[in-house]
C-alpha positions as CSV (number, residue, x, y, z in Angstrom):
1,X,-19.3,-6.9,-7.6
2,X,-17.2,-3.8,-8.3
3,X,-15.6,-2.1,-5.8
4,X,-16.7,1.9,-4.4
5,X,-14.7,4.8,-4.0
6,X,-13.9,5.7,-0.5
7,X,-14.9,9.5,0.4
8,X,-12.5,11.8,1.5
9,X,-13.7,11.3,5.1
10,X,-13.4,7.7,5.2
11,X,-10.2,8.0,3.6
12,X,-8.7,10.4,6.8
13,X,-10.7,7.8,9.1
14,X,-9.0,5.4,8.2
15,X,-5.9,6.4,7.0
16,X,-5.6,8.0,10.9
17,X,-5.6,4.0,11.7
18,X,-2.7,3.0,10.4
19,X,0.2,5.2,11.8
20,X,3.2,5.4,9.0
21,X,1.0,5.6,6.2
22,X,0.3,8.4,3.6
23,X,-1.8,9.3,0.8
24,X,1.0,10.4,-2.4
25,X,-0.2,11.8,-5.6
26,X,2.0,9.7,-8.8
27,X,1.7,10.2,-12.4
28,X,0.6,13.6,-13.1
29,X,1.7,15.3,-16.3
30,X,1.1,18.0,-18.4
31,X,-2.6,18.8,-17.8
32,X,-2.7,15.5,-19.9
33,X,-3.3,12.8,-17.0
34,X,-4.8,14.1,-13.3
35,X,-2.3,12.5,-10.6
36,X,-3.8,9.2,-9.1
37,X,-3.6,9.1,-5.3
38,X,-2.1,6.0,-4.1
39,X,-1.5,5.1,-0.2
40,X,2.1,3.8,0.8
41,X,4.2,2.9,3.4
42,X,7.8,2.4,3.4
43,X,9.4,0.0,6.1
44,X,13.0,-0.5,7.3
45,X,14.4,-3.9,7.8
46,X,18.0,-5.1,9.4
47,X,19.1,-6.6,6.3
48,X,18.6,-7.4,2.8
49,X,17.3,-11.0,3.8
50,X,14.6,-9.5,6.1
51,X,13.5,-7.2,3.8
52,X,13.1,-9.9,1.1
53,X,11.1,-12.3,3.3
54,X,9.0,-9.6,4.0
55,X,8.4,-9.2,0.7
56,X,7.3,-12.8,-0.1
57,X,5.1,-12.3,3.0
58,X,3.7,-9.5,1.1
59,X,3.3,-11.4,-1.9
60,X,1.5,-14.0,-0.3
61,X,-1.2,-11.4,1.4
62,X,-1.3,-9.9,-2.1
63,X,-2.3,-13.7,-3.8
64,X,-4.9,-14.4,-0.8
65,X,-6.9,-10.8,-1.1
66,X,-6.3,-10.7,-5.2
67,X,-5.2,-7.4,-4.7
68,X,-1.4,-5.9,-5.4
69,X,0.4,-2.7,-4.8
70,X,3.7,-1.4,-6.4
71,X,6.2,-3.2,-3.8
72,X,9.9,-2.0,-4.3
73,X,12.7,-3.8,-2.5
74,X,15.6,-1.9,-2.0
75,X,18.4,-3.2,0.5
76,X,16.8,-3.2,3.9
77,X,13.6,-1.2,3.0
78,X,10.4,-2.4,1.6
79,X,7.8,0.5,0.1
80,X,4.6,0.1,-1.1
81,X,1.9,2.3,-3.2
82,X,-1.6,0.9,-3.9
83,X,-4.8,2.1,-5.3
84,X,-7.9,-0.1,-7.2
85,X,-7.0,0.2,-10.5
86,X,-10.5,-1.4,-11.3
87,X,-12.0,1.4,-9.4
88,X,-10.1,4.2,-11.8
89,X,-7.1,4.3,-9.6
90,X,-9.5,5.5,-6.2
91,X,-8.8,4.3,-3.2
92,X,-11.2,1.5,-2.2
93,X,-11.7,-0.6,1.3
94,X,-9.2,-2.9,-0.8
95,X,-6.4,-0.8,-0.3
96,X,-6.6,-0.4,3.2
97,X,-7.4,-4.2,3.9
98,X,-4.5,-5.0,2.5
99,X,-2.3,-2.1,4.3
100,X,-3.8,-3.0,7.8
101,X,-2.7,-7.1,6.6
102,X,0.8,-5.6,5.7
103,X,1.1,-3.6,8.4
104,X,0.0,-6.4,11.1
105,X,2.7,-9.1,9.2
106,X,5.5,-6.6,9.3
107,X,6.3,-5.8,12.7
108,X,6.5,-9.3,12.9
109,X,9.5,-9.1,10.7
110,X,11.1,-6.7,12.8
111,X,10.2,-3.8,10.1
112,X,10.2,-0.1,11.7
């Protein structure tokens, strides 16, 4: 079953829900390509190691809802960005299941 668009109201609704996140517009060039909206979140850790496990967590959320984001690991931060690609790179209830899974596994983490 393909996945819907969100509107821009149920976007803001839920978006509202999940306190650190943010819409960001990627990849626009030219006039060529339109930017793509993707939500992210960036997260703080106390060390690499914590930041890493967190990542795996991620991973493992990721594997479970067959949906993945951009994750970048730098030292003691983690940062996702994540649209439905198979949804022409809208934002979908796929995206914000997985940020409210990420988002509920990383305080557990200790991420800020």
């Amino acid at each position: 079953m393909p996945v819907e668009p969100l509107s821009q109201k149920e976007i803001e609704d839920r978006l509202a829900e999940l306190p650190g996140w943010s819409l960001t517009s990627v990849g626009a060039d030219a006039g060529a390509k339109a930017a793509e909206v993707k939500l992210t979140r960036s997260f703080r850790l106390a060390s690499h190691f914590a930041a890493t496990a967190l990542v795996v967590h991620i991973a493992q959320v990721q594997e479970e809802l067959g949906h993945h984001s951009d994750l970048t690991l730098g030292y003691n931060t983690v940062t996702l960005a994540v649209n439905t690609h198979s949804a022409g790179g809208a934002l979908t209830d796929l995206d914000f299941a997985l940020a409210g899974r990420v988002e509920a596994l990383a305080a557990g983490h200790g991420a800020e």
